[in-house]
Structure formats: C-alpha cells, structure tokens
C-alpha positions as CSV (number, residue, x, y, z in Angstrom):
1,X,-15.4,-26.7,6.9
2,X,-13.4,-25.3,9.8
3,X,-14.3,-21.4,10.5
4,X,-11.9,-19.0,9.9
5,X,-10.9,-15.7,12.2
6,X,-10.7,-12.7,9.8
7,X,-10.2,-10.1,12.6
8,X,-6.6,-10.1,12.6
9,X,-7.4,-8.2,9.5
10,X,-7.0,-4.2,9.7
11,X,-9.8,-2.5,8.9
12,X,-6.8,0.3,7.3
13,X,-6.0,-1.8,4.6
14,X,-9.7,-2.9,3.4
15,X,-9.6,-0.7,0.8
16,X,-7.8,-2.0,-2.9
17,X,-5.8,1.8,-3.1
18,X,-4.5,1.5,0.5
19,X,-3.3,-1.8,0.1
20,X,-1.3,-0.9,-3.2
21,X,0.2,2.2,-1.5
22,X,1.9,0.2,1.3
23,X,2.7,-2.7,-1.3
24,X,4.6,0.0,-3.5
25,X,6.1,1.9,0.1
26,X,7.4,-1.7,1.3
27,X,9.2,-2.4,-1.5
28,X,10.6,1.4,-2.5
29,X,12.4,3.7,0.4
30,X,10.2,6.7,-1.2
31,X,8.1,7.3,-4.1
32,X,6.7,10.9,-4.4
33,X,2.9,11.8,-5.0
34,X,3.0,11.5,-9.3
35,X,5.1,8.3,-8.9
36,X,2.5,7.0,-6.9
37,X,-0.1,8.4,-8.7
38,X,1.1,6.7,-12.1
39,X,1.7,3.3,-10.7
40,X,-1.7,2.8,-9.1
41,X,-3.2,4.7,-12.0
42,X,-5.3,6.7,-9.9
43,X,-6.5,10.5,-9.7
44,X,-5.0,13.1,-7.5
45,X,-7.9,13.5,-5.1
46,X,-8.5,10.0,-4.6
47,X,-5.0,9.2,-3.6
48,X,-4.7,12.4,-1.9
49,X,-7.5,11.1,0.4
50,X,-6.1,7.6,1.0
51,X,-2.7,8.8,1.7
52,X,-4.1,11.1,4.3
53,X,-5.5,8.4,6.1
54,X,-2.4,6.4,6.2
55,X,-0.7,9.3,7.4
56,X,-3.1,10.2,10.0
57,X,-2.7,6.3,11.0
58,X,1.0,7.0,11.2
59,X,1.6,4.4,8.8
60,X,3.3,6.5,6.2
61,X,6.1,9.2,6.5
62,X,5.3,12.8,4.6
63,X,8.1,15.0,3.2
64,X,7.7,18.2,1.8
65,X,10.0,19.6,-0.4
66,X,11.3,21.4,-4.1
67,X,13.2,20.6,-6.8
68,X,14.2,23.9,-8.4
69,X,10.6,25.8,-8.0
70,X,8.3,23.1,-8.3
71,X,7.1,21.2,-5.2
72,X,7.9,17.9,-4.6
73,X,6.4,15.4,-1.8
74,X,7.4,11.8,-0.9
75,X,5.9,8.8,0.6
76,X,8.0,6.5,2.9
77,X,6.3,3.7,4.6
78,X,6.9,3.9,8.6
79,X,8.1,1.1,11.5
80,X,4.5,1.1,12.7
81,X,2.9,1.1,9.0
82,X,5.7,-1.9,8.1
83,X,4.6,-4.5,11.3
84,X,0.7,-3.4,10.5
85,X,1.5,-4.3,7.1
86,X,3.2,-7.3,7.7
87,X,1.0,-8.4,10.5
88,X,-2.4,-7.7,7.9
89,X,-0.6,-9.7,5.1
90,X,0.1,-12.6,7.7
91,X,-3.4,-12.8,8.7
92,X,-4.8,-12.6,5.2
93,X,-2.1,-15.5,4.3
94,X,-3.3,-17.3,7.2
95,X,-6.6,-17.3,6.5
96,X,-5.7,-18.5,2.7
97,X,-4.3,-21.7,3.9
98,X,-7.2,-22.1,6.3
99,X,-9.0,-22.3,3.1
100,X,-7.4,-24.8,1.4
C-alpha cells in the first residue's frame, strides 16, 4: 500500500466544531452566533472558543451589532478562511482516493 502525505492538512481544522463552522460559513454569507449555535448543537462557551480561534486565524469575519436592544453578532467566512478551507478539503479528498 502506497503511503499517503497527510500534511497538506491544517492543523486549524482538526477539530469536528471547526470543521462544521467553516462548512456552515462556505455555504451561508452570515449566520449569527445562536444560528450557529443551533445548527452544530453546541454550547455557548464551546463555540465561543472555537470561533475565537478561527478569528484569531483570520479565517472568519466578526460583526457586532443590535437589533432593537438586543445584541446581535455574525459569522462570515473570509478569502483567506475560503482557500484554507478549500485547500484542507482538497487534501483530505486527496488522500481519500489515495486510499482506495
């Protein structure tokens, strides 16, 4: 069996709750922090924490804002999150058919 090169992989999207935040950014233009929340089914401090590393990776746009008094932030996937995305996704489809 041929070996296969897994580090074209990023190390960003090891983790299952990463992975699911840029698969529901690159498929919406912006979901805000509840939407997100309910669609990975997750608590607020553990998505807080993986959405602060995507941002802090510049792979996912923050915006701040209200609607009426309560606060209201959004999640847009960035250029530089979509190509590391992409790019991860490749590899991991890559290796996949390597497998075969």
């Amino acid at each position: 069996m041929e070996s296969v090169n897994i580090n074209n992989l990023n190390k960003i999207f090891d983790h299952r709750i990463r992975v699911g935040i840029m698969s529901a950014l690159s498929v919406n233009d912006f979901l805000s922090f509840n939407d997100l929340k309910d669609l990975l089914q997750l608590t607020d401090g553990n998505l807080a924490s993986h959405l602060k590393n995507l941002e802090e990776n510049e792979y996912i746009l923050v915006k701040k804002g209200f609607i009426g008094r309560k606060t209201n932030t959004t999640y847009s996937i960035t250029k530089k999150g979509s190509q590391a995305f992409q790019k991860h996704l490749e590899a991991l489809e890559k290796i996949i058919r390597q497998l075969k």
